[in-house]
C-alpha positions as CSV (number, residue, x, y, z in Angstrom):
1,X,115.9,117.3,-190.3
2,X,115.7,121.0,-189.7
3,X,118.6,121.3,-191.6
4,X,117.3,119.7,-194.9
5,X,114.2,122.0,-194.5
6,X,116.3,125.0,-194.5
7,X,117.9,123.8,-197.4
8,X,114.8,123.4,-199.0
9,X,113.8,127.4,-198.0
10,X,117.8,128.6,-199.4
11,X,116.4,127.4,-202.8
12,X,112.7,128.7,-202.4
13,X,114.7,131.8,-201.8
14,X,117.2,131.2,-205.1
15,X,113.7,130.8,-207.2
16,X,112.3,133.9,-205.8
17,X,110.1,132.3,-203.8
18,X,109.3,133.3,-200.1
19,X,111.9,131.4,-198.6
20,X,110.2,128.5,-196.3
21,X,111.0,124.6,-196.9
22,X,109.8,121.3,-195.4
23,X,110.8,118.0,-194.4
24,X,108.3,115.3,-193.5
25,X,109.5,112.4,-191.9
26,X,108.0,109.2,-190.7
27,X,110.6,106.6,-188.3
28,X,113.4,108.3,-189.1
29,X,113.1,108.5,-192.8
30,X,112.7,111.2,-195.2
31,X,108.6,110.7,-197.1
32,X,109.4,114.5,-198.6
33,X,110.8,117.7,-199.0
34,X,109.7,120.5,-200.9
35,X,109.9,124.6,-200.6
36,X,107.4,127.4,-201.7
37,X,106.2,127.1,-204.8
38,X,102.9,129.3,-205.1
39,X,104.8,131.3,-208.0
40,X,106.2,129.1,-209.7
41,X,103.1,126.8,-210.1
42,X,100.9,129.9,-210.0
43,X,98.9,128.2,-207.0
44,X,98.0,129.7,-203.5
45,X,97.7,126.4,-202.2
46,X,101.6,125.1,-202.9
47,X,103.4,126.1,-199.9
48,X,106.0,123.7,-198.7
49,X,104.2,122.2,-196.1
50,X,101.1,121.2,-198.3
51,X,103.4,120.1,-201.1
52,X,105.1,117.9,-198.5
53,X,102.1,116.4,-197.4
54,X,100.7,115.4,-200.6
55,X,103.6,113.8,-201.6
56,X,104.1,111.9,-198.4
57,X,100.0,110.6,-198.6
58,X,101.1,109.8,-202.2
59,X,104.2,107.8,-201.2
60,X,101.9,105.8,-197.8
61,X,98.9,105.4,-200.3
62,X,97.1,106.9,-197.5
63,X,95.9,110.7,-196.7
64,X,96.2,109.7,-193.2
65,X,99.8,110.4,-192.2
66,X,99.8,108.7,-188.6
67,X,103.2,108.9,-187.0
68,X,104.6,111.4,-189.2
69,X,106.9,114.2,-188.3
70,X,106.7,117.8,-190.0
71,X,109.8,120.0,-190.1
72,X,108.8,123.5,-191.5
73,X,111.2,126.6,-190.9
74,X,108.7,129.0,-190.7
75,X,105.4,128.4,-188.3
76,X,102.7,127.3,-190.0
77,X,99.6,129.5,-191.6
78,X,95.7,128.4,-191.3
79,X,95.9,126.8,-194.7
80,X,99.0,124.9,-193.8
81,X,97.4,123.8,-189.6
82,X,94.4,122.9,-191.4
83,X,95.8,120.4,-193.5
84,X,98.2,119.2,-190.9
85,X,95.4,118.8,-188.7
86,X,93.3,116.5,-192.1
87,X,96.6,114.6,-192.2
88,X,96.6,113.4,-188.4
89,X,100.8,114.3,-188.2
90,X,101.3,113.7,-185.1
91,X,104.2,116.0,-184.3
92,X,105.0,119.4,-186.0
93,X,108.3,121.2,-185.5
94,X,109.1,124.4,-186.7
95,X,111.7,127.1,-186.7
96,X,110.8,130.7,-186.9
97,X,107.0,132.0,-185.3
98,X,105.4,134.0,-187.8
99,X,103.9,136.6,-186.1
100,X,101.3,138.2,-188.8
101,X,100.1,134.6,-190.2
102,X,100.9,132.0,-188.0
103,X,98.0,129.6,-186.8
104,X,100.4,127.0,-184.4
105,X,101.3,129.5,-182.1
106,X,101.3,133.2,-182.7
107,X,97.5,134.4,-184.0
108,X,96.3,131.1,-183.6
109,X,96.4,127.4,-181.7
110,X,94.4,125.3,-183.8
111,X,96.7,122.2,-183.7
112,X,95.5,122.1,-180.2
113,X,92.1,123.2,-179.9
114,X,90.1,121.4,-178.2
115,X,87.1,121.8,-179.9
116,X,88.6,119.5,-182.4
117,X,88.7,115.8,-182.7
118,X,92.7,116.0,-183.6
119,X,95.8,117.4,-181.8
120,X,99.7,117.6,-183.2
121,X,102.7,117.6,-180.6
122,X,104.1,121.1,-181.4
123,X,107.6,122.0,-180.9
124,X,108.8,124.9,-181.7
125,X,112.4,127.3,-182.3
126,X,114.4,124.9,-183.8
127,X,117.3,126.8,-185.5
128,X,114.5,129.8,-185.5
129,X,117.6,132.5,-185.7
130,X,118.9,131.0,-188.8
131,X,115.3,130.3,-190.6
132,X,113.8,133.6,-189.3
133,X,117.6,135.1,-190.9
134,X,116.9,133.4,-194.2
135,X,113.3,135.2,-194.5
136,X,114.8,138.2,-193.2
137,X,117.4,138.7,-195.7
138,X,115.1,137.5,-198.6
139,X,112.5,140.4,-197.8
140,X,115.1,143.1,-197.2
141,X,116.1,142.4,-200.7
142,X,113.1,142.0,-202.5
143,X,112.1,145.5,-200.7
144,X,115.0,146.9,-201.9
């Protein structure tokens, strides 16, 4: 599944978007995939793992996503855990830690706080040399 998701972030990248895709999955089958589309759709809020989830609510008929899987190749930021957290996933999996925005892991641990009434099964570094690559190369481009 990883695989499709970096698929998804090789065309962000080929639409000049920052280069991070998604893959949400429930029981072994695909709900949706999606990629970066904030510039594109001149919205903050369409990064690929929000686009993912509101097409998978859309597909269930139901905002709660229980027993879904997330596949994202770049960790997730606070927008992103926030909504993961509203959609009760119940396992995220990521590539590449994102060390200046990432709320899963690196700044931040909401999908586990405790203070909250929801918690997401978090694994994390799956393929993260070839997603962290991808983002990699599309920066040192786009800085010239």
């Amino acid at each position: 599944m990883m695989e499709l998701a970096i698929g998804e972030a090789l065309q962000a990248s080929l639409e000049g978007e920052v280069p991070v895709g998604a893959v949400l999955v429930r029981e072994g089958e695909v709900l949706a995939k999606n990629h970066n589309r904030s510039l594109s759709l001149n919205d903050p809020t369409a990064h690929a793992e929000i686009l993912v989830l509101r097409e998978g609510a859309a597909r269930v008929g139901n905002y709660r996503l229980n027993g879904c899987e997330l596949y994202v190749t770049l960790e997730p930021c606070a927008m992103c855990a926030g909504a993961i957290l509203e959609s009760r996933l119940a396992r995220l999996i990521f590539g590449a830690r994102d060390e200046k925005a990432g709320a899963v892991q690196s700044l931040y641990r909401l999908l586990n706080d405790p203070r909250l009434n929801h918690r997401v099964q978090v694994t994390e570094g799956v393929l993260a040399e070839r997603c962290r690559e991808i983002l990699q190369a599309f920066f040192q481009v786009r800085r010239g």
